[in-house]
SENU-512471 format. One record per residue: residue in three letters; x, y, z of N, C-alpha, C in turn. Coordinates in steps of 0.2 Angstrom, whole numbers, plus 5000, padded with zeros to 4 digits. Atoms other than C-alpha are relative to their C-alpha. Example, Ala and Ser with C-alpha at 12.3 -4.5 7.8 and 13.67 -1.06 7.14 Angstrom:
<atoms>
ALA500449945000506249785039500450065000/SER499649944999506849955036499650055003/
</atoms>
This chain:
<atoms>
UNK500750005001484652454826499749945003/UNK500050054996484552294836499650015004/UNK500849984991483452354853499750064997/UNK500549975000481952424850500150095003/UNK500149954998482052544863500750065000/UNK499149955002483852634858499850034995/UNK500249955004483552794849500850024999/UNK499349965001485152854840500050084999/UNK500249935001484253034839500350025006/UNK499749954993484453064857500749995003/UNK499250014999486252994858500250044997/UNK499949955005486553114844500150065004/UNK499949944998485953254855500150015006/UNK499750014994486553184871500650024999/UNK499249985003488253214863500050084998/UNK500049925005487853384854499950045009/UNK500149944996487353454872500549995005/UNK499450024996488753394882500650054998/UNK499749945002489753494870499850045000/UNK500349944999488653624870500450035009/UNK499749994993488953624889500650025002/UNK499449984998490853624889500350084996/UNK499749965005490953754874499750085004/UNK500249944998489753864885499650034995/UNK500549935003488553914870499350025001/UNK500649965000487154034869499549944999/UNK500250054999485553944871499750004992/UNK500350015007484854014851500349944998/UNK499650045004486353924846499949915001/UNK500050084997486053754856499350004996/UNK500649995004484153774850500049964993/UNK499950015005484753784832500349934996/UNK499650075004485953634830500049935004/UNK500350084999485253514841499549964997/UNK500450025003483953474828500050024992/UNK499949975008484053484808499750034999/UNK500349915002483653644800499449974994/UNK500550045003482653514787499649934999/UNK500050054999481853354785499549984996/UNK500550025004480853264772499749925000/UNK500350074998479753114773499649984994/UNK500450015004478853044758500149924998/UNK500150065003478152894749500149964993/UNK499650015005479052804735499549954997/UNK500450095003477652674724500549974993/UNK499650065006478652544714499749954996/UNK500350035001478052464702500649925001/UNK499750045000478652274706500249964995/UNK500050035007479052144692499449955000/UNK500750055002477552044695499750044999/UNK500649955003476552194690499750045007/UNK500749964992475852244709500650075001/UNK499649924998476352424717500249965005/UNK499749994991477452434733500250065001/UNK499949904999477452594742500649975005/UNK499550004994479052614752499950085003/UNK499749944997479652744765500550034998/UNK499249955000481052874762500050055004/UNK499849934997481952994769500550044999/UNK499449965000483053114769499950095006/UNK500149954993483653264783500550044998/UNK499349945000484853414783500050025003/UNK499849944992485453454798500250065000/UNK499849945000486353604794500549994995/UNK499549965006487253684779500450065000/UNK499749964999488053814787500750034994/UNK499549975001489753804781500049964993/UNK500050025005489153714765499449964998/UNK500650045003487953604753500049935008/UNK500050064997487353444764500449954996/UNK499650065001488353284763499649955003/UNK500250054997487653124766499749944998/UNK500150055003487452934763499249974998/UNK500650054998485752824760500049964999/UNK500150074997485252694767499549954998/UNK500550045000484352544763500049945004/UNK500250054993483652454779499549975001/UNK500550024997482352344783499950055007/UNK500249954995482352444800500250075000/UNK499849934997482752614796499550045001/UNK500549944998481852754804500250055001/UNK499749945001481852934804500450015007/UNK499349984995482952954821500449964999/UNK499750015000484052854815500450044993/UNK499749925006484252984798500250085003/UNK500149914994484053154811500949965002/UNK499649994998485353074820501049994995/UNK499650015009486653004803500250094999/UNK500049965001486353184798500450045002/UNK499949964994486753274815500949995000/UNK499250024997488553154816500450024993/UNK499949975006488753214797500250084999/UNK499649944998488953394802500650015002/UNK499449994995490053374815500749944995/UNK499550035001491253244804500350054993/UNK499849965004491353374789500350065004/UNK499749944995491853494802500549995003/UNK499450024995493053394812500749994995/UNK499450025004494153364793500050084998/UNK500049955003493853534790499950004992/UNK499949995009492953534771499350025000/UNK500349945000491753654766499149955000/UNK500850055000489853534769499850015005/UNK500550004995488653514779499849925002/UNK500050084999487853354785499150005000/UNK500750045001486253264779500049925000/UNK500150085000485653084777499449975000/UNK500750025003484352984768500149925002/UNK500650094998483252794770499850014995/UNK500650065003482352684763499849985002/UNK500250044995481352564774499949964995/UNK500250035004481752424763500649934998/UNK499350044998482952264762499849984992/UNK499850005007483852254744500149934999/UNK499850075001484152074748499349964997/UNK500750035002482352044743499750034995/UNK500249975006482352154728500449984994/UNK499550015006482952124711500350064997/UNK499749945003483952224700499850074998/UNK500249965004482752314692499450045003/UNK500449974992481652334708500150065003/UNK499749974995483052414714500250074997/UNK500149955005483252534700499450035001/UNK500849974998481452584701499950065008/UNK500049954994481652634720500550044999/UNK499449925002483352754716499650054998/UNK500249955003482352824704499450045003/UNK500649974995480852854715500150055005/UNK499549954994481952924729500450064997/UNK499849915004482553064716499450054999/UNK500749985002480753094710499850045007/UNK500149964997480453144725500150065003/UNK499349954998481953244730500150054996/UNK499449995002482353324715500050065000/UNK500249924997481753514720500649995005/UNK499750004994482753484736500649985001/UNK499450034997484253404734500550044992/UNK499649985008485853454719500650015003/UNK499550015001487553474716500550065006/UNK499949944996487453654726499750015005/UNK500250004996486253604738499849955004/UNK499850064998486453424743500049954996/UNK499750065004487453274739500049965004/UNK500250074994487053104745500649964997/UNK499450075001488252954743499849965001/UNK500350055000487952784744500349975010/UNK500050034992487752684764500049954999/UNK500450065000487152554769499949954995/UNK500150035004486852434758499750014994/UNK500049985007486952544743500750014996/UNK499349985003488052564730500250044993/UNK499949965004489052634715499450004997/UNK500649995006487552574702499650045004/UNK500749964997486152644713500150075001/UNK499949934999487152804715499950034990/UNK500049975007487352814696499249994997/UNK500849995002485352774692499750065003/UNK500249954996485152914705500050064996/UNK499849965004486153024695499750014991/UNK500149975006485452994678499250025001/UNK500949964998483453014686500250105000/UNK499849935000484253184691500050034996/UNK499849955006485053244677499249994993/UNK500650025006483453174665499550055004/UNK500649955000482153284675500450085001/UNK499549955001483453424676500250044992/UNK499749975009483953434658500850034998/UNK499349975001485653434660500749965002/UNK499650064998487453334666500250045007/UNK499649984995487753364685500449955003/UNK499450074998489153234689500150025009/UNK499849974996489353354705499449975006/UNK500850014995487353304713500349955003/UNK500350034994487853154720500849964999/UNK499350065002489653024724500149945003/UNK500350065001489952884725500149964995/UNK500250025007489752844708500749974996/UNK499650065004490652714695500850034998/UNK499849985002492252754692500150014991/UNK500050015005492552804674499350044998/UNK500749965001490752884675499750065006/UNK499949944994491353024687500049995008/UNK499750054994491752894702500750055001/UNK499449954997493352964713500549944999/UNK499550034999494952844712500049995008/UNK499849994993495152794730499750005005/UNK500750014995493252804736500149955003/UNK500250064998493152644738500549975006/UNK499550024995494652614751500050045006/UNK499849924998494552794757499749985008/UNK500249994992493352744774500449955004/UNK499550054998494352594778500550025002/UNK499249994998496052684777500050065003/UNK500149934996495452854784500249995008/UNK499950004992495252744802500649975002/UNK499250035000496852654798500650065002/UNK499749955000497752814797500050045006/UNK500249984991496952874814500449955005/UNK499650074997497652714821500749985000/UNK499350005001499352734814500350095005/UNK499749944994499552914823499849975005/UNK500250014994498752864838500549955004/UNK499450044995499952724841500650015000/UNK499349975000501352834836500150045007/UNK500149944992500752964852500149935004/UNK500050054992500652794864500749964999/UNK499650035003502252734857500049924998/UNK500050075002501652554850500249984995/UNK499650025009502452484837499449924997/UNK500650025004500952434824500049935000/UNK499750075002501952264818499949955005/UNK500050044994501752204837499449995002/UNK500550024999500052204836499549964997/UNK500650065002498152114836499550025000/UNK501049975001496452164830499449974999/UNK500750044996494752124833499450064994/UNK500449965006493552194817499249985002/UNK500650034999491752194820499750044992/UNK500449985007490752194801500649984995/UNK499650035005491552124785499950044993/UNK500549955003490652264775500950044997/UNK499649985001491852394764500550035005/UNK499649964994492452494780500649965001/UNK499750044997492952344787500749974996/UNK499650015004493952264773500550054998/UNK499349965002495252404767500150015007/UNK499750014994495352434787500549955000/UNK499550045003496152264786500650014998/UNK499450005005496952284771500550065001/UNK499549955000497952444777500449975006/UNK499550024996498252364793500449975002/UNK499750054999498952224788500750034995/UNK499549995005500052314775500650065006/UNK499449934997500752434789500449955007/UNK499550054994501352264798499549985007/UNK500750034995499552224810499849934999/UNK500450065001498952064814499049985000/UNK500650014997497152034812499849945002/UNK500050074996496451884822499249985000/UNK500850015000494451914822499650044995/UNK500449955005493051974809499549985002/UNK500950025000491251974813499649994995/UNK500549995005489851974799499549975001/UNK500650015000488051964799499749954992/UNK500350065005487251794787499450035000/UNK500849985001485551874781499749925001/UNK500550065000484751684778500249965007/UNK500150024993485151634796499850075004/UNK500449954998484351814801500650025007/UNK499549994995486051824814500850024998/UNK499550015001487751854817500549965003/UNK499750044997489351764819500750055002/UNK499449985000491251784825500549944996/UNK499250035005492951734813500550005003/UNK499349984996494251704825500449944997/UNK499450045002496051644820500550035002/UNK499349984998497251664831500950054998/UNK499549975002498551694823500150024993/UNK500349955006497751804810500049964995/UNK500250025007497151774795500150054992/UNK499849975008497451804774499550034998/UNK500749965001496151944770499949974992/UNK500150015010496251904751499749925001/UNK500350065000495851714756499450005002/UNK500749984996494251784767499650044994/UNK500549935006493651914752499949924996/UNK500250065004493751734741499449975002/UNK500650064996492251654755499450045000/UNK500549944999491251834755499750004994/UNK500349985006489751884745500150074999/UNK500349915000489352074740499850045006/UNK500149984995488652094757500450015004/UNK499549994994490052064766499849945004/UNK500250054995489351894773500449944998/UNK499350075001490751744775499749945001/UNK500350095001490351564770500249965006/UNK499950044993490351484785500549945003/UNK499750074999490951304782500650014996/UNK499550015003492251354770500550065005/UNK499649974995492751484783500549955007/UNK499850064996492951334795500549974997/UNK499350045004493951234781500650075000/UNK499249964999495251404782500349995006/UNK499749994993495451374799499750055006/UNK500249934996494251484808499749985003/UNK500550034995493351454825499650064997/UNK500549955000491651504822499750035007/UNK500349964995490851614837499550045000/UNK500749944999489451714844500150064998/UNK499949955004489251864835500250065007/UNK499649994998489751934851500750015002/UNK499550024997491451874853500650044996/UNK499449925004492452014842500150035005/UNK499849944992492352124858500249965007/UNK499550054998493151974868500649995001/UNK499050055001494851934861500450035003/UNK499249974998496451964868500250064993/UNK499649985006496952104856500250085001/UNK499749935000497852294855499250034997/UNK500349975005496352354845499349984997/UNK500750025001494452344843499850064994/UNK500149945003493852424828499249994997/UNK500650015003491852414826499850034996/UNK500049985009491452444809499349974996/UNK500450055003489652364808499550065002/UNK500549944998488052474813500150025007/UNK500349964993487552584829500049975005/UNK500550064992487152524847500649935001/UNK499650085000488652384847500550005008/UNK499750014992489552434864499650045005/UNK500349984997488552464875500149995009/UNK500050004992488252494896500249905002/UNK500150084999487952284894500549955000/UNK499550045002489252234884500850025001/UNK499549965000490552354888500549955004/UNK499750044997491252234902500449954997/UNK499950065001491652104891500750024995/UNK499449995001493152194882500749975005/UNK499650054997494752104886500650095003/UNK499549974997496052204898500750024996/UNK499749985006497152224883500150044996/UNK500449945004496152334873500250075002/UNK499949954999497152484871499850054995/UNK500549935004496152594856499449954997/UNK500750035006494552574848500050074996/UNK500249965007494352644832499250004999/UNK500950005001492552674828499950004990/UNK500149985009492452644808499250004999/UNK500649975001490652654811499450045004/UNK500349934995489352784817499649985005/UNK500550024992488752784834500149935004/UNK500050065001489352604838500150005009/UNK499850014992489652664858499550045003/UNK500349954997488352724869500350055005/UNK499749964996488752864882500049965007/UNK499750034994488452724896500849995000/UNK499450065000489952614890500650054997/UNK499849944997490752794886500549995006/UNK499949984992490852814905500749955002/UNK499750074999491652634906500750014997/UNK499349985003492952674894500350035002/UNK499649944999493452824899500749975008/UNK499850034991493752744918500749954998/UNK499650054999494752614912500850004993/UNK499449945005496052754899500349944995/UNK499950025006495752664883499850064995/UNK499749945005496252774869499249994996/UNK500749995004494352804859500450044993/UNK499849955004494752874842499050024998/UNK500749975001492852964839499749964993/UNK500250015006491752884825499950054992/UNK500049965006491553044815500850045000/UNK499149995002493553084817500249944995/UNK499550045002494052914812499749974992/UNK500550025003492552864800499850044993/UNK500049955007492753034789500550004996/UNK499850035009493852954775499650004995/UNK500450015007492452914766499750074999/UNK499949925001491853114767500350014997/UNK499449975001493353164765500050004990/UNK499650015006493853074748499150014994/UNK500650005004491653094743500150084998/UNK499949945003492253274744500350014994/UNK499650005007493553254731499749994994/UNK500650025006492453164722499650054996/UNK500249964998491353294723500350074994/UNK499549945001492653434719500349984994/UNK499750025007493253314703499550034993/UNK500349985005491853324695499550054998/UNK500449925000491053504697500650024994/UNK499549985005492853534689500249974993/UNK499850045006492753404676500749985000/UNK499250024998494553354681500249945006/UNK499950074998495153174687500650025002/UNK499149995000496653164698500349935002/UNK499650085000497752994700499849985007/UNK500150034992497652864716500150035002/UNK499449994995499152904724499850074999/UNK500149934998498753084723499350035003/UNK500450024995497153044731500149985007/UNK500150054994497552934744500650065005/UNK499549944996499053064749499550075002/UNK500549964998497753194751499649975006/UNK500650044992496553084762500549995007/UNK499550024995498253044771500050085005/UNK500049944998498353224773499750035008/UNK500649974998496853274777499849975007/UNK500050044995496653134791500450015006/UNK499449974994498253164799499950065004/UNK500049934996497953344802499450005004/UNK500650014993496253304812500249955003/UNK500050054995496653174821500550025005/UNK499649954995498253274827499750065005/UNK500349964997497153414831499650005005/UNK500950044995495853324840500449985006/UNK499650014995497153244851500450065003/UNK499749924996498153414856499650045004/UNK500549954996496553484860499849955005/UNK500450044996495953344871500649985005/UNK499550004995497753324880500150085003/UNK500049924996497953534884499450015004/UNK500649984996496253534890500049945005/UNK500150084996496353344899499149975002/UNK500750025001494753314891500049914995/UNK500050075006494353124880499850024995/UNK499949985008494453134863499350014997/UNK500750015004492653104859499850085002/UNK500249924997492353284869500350034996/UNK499849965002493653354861499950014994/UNK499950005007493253304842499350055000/UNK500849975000491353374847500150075001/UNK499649924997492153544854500250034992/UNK499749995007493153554839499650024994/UNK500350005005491753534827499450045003/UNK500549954997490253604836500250105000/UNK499749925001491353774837500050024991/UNK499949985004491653784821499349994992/UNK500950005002489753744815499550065002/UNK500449914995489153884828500250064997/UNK499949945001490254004823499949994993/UNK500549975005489753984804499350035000/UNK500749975001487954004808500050085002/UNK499849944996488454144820500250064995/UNK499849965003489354234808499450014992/UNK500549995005487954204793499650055003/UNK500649924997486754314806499549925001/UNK500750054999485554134809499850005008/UNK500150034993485754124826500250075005/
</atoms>
């Protein structure tokens, strides 16, 4: 959300018709799914704790439910805008599609920064964002989850506005939510180890052995942390973290050579994800420009922080090393720097392939509590394993038989299998 003139709507459908292109579809169909089937815009007034109103903005969008209720996080951004929701929603389709689980893809805002809200501010705006929604959204016809800098409580204030104008217990409307109060076992790791998991086949196919390598994280955010922590447990060195300091209004780089103690770095972190700078230095960390994660010498770049981060600009500046990038967050490569990768046969695993853990395990979640029935970590986490491996296997077979890049082929793969449900509904 950095440059003004970077729309993540038209990279959405720059990507949708590329696949459209290769898959050869009809044009109703192109028509139909390059733009949400819904989209809602409204004004939320808050009453503040000094007594005055503030109206914010919301949003919410559903791209398509074909093959299911909508799925999708909200956000609370000072800069969010409706194409930045259109297009969330749009890569929300295609990642429920690419794990194969029965959703659709939506994605809500706020135009609103929680770092300047109090507790009870921020209660107020949840419940306001229901009030508006609550015709519109449920347990069988969209379920949000927490994004951006939201979380379990706000999912659970979410859910008890729901259930209060409702008149009833729907645990299923929305995930996310606390464990113990219809929370999932294993949410919380689930987006982080989902892209680990992709990274663990991926350099099984190239034949690298995990233990001999270096990683380069950009965001310190949850994604980022359980990425880490899985891939320091399967014998990875990490060596760089980036993370954005809200009261310096910038970002830095965490580099330590010879990797660093993730538990000793969660000790310097607040709830944001934002690392103490000088106590960072007293561990041993050169501090750097918020550029310099996409720098280092290392096997492995995994941006995990917002949108727009590799770009035509920056793409250069990746070190000759860099054999995969993981994408643990959405949209983080534009299609110039694309171009650039592709040319230079660094392994991409797709944002919405590698990024759909947290889906994945919101589905379970999801699926727990329609049935009132909890099921243990380990037989969570073994399902996400599951579930991960098998697409990411698929994505890659399809993109070596066809001798197409993976990002084409996770689109193919998912774009087909969204057509032909509309297709077969009778929509299109």
């Amino acid at each position: 959300m950095s440059d003004s003139s970077y729309n993540p709507y038209t990279m959405a459908q720059k990507q949708f018709d590329n696949a459209a292109e290769l898959l050869d579809l009809d044009q109703a169909t192109r028509d139909f799914l390059r733009v949400p089937m819904r989209e809602y815009q409204f004004s939320i007034p808050v009453r503040m704790d000094d007594g005055s109103i503030k109206v914010f903005r919301g949003f919410r969008v559903q791209h398509n439910d074909a093959r299911g209720p909508s799925k999708g996080g909200i956000r609370f951004h000072p800069q969010e805008t409706i194409n930045t929701v259109r297009a969330l929603s749009m890569w929300m389709t295609w990642k429920c599609a690419v794990v194969d689980i029965p959703l659709g893809g939506g994605k809500g805002g706020v135009i609103c920064d929680p770092h300047n809200l109090s507790l009870n501010e921020q209660e107020r705006l949840c419940r306001g964002w229901v009030r508006c929604l609550a015709k519109n959204v449920g347990p069988l016809s969209d379920v949000p989850a927490p994004d951006v800098m939201t979380n379990s409580q706000h999912m659970l204030w979410m859910l008890d506005e729901y259930e209060t104008i409702h008149g009833g217990k729907y645990p299923g409307f929305i995930t996310g939510k606390p464990v113990g109060m219809g929370g999932s076992l294993g949410r919380t790791e689930a987006t982080g180890y989902g892209v680990m998991i992709t990274v663990r086949e991926a350099m099984k196919e190239l034949g690298i052995d995990i233990q001999k390598t270096t990683a380069s994280f950009q965001g310190f955010g949850n994604v980022s942390q359980y990425a880490i922590e899985l891939y320091q447990q399967m014998g990875g060195t990490p060596i760089c973290v980036s993370c954005w300091i809200q009261k310096e209004g910038k970002a830095y780089s965490f580099v330590k050579k010879d990797g660093f103690d993730l538990e000793r770095l969660r000790e310097i972190t607040n709830h944001f994800g934002e690392i103490d700078k000088e106590k960072a230095q007293d561990q041993g960390f050169e501090v750097l420009d918020s550029g310099a994660w996409l720098e280092q010498d290392v096997d492995l770049l995994v941006p995990a922080a917002l949108e727009n981060q590799i770009t035509g600009e920056s793409v250069p500046r990746i070190s000759k090393q860099v054999k995969i990038i993981a994408e643990g967050a959405n949209g983080p490569t534009t299609p110039e720097a694309d171009e650039v990768i592709k040319e230079r046969g660094i392994l991409v695993i797709p944002d919405f392939l590698a990024n759909a853990g947290g889906v994945t395990c919101s589905y379970f979640e999801q699926v727990q509590s329609n049935q009132n029935y909890f099921w243990a970590k380990e037989e969570i986490l073994g399902k996400l394993d599951l579930k991960m491996t098998d697409a990411y296997l698929a994505v890659s077979k399809f993109a070596k038989t066809n001798k197409i890049y993976m990002r084409d082929a996770a689109y193919m793969i998912s774009v087909e299998r969204v057509s032909k449900a509309c297709q077969a509904r009778g929509w299109v």
